[in-house]
Structures are given as C-alpha cells and as structure tokens.
N, CA, C and O atoms as a Tinker XYZ file with bonds, in Angstrom:
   368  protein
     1  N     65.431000  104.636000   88.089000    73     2
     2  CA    64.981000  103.272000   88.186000    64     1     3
     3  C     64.063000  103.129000   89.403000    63     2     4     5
     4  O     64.293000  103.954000   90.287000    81     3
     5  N     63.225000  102.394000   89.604000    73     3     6
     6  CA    62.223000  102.086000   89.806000    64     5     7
     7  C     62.203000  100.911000   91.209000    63     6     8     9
     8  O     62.352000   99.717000   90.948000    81     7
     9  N     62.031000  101.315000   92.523000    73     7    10
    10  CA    62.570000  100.117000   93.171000    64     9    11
    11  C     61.319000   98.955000   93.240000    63    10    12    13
    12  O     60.133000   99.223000   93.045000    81    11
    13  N     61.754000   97.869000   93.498000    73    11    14
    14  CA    60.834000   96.816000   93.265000    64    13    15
    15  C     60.224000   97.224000   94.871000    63    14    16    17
    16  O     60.915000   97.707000   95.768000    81    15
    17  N     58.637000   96.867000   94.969000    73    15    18
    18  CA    57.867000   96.579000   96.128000    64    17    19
    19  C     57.737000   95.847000   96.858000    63    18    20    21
    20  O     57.242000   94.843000   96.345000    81    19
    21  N     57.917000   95.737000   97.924000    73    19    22
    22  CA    58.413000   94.271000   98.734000    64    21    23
    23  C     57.220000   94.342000  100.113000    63    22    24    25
    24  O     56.807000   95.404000  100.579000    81    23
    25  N     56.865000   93.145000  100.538000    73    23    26
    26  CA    56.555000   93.023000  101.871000    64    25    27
    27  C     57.391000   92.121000  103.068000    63    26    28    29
    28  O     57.495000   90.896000  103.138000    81    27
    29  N     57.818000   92.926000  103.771000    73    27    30
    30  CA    58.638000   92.215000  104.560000    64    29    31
    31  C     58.183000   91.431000  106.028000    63    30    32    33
    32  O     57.734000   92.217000  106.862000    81    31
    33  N     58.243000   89.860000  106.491000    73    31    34
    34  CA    57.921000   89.601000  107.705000    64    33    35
    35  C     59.121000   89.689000  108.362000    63    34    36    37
    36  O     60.181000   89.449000  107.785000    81    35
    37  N     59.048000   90.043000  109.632000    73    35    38
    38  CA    60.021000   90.268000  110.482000    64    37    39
    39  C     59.971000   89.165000  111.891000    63    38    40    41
    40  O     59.007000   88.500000  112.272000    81    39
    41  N     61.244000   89.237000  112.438000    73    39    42
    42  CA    60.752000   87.891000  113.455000    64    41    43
    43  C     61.844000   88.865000  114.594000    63    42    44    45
    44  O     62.961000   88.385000  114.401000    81    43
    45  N     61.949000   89.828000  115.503000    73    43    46
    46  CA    63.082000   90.561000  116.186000    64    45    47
    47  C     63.155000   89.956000  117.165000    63    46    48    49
    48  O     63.005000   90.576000  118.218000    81    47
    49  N     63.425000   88.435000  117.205000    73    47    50
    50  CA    64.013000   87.953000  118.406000    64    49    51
    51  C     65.428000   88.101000  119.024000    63    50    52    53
    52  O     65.950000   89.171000  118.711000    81    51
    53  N     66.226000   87.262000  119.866000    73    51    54
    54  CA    67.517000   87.707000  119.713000    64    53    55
    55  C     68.193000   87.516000  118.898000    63    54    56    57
    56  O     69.324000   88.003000  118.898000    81    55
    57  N     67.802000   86.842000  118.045000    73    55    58
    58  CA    69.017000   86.554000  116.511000    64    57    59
    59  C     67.194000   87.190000  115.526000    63    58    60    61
    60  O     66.151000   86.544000  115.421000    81    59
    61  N     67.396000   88.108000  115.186000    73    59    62
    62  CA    66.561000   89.289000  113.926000    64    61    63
    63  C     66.709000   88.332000  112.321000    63    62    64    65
    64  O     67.578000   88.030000  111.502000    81    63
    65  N     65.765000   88.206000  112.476000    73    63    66
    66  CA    65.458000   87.534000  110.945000    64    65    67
    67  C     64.004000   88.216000  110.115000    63    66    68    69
    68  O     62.955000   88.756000  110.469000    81    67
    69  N     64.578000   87.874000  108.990000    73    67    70
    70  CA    63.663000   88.728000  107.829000    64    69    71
    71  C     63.278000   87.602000  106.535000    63    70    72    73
    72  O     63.939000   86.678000  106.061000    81    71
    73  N     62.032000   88.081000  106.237000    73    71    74
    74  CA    61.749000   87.097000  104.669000    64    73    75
    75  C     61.089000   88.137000  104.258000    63    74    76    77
    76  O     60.179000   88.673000  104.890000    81    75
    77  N     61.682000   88.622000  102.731000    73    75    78
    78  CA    61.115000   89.688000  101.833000    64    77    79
    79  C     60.864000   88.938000  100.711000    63    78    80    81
    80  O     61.588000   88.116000  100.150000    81    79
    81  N     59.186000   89.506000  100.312000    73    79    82
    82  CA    58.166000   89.057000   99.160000    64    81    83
    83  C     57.661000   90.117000   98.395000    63    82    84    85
    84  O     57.390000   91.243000   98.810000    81    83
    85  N     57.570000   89.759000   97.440000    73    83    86
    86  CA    57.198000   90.688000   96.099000    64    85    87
    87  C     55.537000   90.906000   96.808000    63    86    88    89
    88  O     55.193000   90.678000   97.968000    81    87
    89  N     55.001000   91.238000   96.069000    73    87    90
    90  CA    53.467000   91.223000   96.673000    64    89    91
    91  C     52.806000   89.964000   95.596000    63    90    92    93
    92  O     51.605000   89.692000   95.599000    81    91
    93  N     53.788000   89.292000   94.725000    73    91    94
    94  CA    53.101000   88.157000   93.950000    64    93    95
    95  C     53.430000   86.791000   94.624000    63    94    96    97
    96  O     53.213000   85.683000   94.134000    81    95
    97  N     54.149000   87.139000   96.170000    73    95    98
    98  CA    54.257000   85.978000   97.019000    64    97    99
    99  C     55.892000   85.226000   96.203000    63    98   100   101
   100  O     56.282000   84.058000   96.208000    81    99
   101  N     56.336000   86.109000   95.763000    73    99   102
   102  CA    58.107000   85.369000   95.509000    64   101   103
   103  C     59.052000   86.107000   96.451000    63   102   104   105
   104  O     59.179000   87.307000   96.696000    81   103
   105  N     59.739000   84.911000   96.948000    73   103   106
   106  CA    60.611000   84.978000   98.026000    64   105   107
   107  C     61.758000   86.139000   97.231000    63   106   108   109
   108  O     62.126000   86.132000   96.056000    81   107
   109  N     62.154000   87.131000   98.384000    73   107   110
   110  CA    63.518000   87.982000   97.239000    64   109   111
   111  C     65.126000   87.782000   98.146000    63   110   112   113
   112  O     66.276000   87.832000   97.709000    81   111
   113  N     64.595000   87.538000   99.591000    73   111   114
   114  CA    65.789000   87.445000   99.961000    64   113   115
   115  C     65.193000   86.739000  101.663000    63   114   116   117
   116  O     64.010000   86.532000  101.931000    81   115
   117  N     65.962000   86.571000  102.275000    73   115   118
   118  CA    66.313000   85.814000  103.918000    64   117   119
   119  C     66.906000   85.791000  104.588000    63   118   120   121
   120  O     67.832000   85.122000  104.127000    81   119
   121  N     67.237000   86.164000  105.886000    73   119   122
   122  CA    68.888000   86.191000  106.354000    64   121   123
   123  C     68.172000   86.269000  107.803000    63   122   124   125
   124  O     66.968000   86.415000  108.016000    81   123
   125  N     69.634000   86.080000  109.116000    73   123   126
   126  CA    69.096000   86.198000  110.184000    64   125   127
   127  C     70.564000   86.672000  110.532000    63   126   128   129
   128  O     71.584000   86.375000  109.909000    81   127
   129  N     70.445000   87.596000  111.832000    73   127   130
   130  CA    71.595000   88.409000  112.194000    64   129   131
   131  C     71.348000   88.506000  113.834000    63   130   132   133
   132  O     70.413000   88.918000  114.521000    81   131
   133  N     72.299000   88.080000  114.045000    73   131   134
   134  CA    72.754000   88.297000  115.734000    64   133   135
   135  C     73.153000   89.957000  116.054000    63   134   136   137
   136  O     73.950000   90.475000  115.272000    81   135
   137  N     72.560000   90.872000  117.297000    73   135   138
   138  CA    73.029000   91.191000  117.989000    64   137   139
   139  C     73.683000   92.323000  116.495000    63   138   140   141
   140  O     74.776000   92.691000  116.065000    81   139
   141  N     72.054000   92.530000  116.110000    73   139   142
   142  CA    71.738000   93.437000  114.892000    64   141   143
   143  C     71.467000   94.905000  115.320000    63   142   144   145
   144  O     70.403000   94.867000  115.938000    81   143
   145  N     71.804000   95.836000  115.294000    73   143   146
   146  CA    71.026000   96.928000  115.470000    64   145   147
   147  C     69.975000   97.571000  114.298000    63   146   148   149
   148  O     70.182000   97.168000  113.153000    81   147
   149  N     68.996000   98.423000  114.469000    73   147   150
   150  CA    68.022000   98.695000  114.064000    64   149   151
   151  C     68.197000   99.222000  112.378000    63   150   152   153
   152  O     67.712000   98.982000  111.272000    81   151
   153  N     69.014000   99.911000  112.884000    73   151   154
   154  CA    69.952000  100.866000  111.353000    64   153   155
   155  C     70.716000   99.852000  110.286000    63   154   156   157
   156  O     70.940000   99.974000  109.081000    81   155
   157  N     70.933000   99.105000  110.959000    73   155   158
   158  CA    71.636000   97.934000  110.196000    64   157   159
   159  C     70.642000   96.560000  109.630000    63   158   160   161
   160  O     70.910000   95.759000  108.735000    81   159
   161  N     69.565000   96.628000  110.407000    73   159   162
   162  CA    68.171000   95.805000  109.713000    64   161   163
   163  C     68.228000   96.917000  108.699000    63   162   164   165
   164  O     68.889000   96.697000  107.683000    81   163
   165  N     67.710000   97.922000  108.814000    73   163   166
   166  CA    67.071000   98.952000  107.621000    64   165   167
   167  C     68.213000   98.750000  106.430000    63   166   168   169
   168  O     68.162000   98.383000  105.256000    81   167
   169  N     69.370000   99.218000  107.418000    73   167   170
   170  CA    70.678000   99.009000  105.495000    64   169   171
   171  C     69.930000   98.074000  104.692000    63   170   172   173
   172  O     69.193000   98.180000  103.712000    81   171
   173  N     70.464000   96.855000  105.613000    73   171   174
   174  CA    70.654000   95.607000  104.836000    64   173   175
   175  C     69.468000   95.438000  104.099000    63   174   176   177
   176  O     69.557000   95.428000  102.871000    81   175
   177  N     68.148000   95.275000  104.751000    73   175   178
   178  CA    66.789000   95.457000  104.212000    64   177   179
   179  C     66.301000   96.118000  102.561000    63   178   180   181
   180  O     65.696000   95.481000  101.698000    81   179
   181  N     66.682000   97.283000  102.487000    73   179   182
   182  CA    66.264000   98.006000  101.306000    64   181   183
   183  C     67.084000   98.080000  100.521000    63   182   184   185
   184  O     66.990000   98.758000   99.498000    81   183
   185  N     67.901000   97.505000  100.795000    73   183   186
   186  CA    69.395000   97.174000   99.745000    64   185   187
   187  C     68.392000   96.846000   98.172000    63   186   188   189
   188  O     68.485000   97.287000   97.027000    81   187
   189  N     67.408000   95.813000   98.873000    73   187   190
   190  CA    65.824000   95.043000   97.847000    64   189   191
   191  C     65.055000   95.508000   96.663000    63   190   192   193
   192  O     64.846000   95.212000   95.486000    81   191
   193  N     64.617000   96.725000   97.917000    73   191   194
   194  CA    63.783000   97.501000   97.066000    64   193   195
   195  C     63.133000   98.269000   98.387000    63   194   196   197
   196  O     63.735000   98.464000   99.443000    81   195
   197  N     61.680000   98.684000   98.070000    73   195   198
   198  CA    60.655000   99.519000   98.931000    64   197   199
   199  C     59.741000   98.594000  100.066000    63   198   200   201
   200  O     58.689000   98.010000   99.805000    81   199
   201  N     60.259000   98.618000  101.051000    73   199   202
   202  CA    59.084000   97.659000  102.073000    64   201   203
   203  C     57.896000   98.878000  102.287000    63   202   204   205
   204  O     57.851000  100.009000  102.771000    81   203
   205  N     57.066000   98.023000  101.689000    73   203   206
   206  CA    55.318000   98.823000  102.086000    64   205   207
   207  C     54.647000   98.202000  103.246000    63   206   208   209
   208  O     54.088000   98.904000  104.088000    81   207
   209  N     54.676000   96.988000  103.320000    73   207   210
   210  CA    54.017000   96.360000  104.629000    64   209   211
   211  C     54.802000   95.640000  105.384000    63   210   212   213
   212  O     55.809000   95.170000  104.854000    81   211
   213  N     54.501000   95.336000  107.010000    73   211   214
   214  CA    55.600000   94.267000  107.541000    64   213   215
   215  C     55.278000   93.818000  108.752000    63   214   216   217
   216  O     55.283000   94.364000  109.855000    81   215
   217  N     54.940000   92.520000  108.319000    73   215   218
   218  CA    54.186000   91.533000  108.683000    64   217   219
   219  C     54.954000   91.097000  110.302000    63   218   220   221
   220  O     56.167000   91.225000  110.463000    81   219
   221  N     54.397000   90.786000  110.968000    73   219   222
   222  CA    54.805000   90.097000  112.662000    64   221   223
   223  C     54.137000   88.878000  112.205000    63   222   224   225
   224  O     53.575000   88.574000  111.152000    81   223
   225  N     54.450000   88.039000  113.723000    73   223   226
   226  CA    53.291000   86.638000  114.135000    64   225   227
   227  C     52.887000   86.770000  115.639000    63   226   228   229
   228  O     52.397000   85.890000  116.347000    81   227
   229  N     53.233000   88.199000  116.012000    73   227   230
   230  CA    52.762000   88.702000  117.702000    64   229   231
   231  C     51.579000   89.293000  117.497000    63   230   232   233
   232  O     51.522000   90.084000  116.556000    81   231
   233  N     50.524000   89.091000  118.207000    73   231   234
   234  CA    49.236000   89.765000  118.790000    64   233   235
   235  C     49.468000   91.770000  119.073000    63   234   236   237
   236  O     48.754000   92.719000  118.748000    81   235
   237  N     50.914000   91.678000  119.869000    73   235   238
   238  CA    51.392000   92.992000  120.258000    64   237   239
   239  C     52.481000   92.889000  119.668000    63   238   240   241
   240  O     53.415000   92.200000  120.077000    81   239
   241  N     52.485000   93.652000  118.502000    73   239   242
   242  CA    53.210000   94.400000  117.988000    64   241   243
   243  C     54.563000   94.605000  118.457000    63   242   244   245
   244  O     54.666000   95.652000  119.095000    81   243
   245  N     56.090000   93.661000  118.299000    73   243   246
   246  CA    57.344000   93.820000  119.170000    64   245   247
   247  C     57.465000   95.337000  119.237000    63   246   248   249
   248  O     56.395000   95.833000  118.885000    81   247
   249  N     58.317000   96.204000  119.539000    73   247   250
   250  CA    58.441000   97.629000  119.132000    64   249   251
   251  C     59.498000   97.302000  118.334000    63   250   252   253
   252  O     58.947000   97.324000  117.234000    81   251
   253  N     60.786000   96.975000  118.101000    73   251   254
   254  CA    61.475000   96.407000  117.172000    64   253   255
   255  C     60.649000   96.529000  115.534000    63   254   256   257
   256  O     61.069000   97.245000  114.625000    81   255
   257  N     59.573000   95.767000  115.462000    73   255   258
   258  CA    59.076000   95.646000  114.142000    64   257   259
   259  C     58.010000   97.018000  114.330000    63   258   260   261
   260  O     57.631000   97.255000  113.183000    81   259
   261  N     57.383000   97.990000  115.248000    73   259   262
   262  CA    57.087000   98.816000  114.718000    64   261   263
   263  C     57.938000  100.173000  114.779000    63   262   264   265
   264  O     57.312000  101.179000  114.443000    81   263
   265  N     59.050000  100.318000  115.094000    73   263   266
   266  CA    60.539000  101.276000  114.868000    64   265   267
   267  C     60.903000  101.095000  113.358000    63   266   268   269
   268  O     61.226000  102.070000  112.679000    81   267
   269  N     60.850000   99.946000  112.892000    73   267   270
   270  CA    61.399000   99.248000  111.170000    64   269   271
   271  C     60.638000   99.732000  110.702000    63   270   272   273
   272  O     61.078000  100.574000  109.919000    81   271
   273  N     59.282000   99.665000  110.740000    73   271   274
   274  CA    58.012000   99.976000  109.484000    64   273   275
   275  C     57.911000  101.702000  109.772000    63   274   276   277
   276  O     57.835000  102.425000  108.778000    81   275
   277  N     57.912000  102.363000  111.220000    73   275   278
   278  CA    57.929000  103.775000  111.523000    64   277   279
   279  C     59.292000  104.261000  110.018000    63   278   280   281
   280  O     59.102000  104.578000  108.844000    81   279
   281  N     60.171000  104.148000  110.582000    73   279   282
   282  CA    61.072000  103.836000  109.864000    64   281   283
   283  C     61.255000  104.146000  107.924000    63   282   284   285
   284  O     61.822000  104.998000  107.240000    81   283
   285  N     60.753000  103.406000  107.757000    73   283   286
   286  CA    60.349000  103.391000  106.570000    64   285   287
   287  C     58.972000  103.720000  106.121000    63   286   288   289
   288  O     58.782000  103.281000  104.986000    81   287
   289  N     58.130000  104.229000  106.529000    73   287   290
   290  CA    56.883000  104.696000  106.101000    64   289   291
   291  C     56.248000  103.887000  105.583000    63   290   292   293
   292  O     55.717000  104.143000  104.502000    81   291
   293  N     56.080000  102.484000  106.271000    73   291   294
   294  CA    55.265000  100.921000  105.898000    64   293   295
   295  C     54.335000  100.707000  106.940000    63   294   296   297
   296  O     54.511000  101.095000  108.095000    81   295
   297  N     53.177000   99.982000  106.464000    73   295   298
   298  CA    52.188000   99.682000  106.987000    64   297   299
   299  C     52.368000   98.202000  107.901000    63   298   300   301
   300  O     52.838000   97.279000  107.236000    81   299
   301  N     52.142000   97.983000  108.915000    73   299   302
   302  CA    52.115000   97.491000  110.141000    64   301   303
   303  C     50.966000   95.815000  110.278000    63   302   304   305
   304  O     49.943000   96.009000  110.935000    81   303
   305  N     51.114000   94.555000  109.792000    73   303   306
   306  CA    49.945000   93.860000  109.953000    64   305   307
   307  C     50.518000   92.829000  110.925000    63   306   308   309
   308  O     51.657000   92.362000  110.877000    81   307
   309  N     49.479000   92.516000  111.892000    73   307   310
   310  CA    49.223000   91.380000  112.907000    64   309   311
   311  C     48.231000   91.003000  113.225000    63   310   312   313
   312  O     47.286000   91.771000  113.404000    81   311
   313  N     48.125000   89.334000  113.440000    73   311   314
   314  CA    47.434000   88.682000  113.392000    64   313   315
   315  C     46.199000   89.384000  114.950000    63   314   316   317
   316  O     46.302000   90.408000  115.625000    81   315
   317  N     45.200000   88.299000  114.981000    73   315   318
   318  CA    44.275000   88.915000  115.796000    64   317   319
   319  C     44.887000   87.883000  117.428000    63   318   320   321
   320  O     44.458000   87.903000  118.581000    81   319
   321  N     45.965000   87.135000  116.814000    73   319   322
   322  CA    45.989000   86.147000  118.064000    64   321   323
   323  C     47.643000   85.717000  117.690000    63   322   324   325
   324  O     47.875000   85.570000  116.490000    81   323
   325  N     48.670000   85.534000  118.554000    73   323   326
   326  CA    49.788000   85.306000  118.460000    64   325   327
   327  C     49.832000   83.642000  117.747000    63   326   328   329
   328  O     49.243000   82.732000  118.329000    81   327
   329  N     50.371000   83.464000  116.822000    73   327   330
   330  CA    50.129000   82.519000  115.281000    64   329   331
   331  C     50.998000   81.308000  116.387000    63   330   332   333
   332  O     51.938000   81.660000  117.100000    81   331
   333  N     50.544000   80.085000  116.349000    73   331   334
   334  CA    51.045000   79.265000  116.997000    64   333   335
   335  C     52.260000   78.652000  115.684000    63   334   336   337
   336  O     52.110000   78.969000  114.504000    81   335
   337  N     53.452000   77.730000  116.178000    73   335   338
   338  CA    53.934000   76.941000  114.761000    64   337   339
   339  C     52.985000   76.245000  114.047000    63   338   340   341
   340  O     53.191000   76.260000  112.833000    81   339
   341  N     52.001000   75.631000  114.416000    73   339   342
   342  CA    51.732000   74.930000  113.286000    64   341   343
   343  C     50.496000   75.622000  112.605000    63   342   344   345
   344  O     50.148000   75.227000  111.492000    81   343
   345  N     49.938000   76.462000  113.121000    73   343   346
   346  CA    49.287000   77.709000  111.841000    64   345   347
   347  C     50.648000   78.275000  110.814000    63   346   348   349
   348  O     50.699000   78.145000  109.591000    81   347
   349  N     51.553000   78.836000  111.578000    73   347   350
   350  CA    52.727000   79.104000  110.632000    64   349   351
   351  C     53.370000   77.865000  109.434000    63   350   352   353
   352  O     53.998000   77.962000  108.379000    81   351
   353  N     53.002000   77.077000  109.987000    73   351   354
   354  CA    53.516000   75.900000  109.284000    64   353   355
   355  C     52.281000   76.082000  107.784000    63   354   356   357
   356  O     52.632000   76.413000  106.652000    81   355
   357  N     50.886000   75.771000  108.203000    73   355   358
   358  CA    50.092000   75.764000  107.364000    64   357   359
   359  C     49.895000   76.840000  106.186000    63   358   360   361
   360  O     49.556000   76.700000  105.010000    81   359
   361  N     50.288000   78.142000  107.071000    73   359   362
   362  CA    50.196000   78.994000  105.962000    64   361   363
   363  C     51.335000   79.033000  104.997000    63   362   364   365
   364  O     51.152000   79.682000  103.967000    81   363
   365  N     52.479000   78.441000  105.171000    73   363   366
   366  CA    53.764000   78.180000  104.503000    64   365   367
   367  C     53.430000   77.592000  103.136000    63   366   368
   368  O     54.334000   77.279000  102.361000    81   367
C-alpha cells in the first residue's frame, strides 16, 4: 500500500505543533504536544503518510524543523521574511 503524500507545517515552539496537508490543500491531521521530543514528532507524524515538504513561518530556519525534514528526507520551505500574524491570518 501506498502511503498518502503529505506536506507538513511545523511551528517547534515550546508546546510543538503540526498541520499536515495533502498537496490538494486538505487538512489530514493537527495536534500540539508539550515537552515533545524529536523522535516522538517523527512517530506521531508519519503515522499519515510520507512528508515531502515542511513548511516554517521563520526567515531562519528553527533547527528543530530542519532535524524533522533531515530526518525524513523532505524538502525544507521558508518564507523570505519571518510571516507576521496577520499575513498568516490572510493566507489561511
């Protein structure tokens, strides 16, 4: 079987939150976890399917979100400028 393709945004603040999308922009899952370790994002994560890309809203790259995508052999995107809320809001 065939795992579904996912793009995942990541947010590795102190409480680690995730939103995984098909690449047709449908939500597949959401969750946020306290005082998460790295191995335990990844479990829980691909439980899904295959993360190919994974999205930040930092300028620099947390290392957190590039350890996850190293990780999994996914491609890495950030913005050219750290996304204020209400750009995040808009692109919602």
């Amino acid at each position: 079987m065939q795992k579904q393709l996912l793009i995942a945004g990541i947010d590795p603040g102190a409480t680690k939150a995730y939103a995984l999308f098909t690449p047709e922009k449908e939500l597949v899952a959401c969750a946020s976890r306290k005082e998460c370790s790295l191995a335990e994002f990844i479990r829980e994560t691909i439980q899904y399917g295959k993360i190919l890309v994974v999205g930040t809203d930092k300028k620099k790259v947390p290392e957190f979100v590039e350890k996850f995508a190293a990780q999994l052999g996914a491609r890495v995107i950030a913005p050219r400028h750290d996304l204020e809320i209400a750009e995040k809001l808009e692109l919602s």
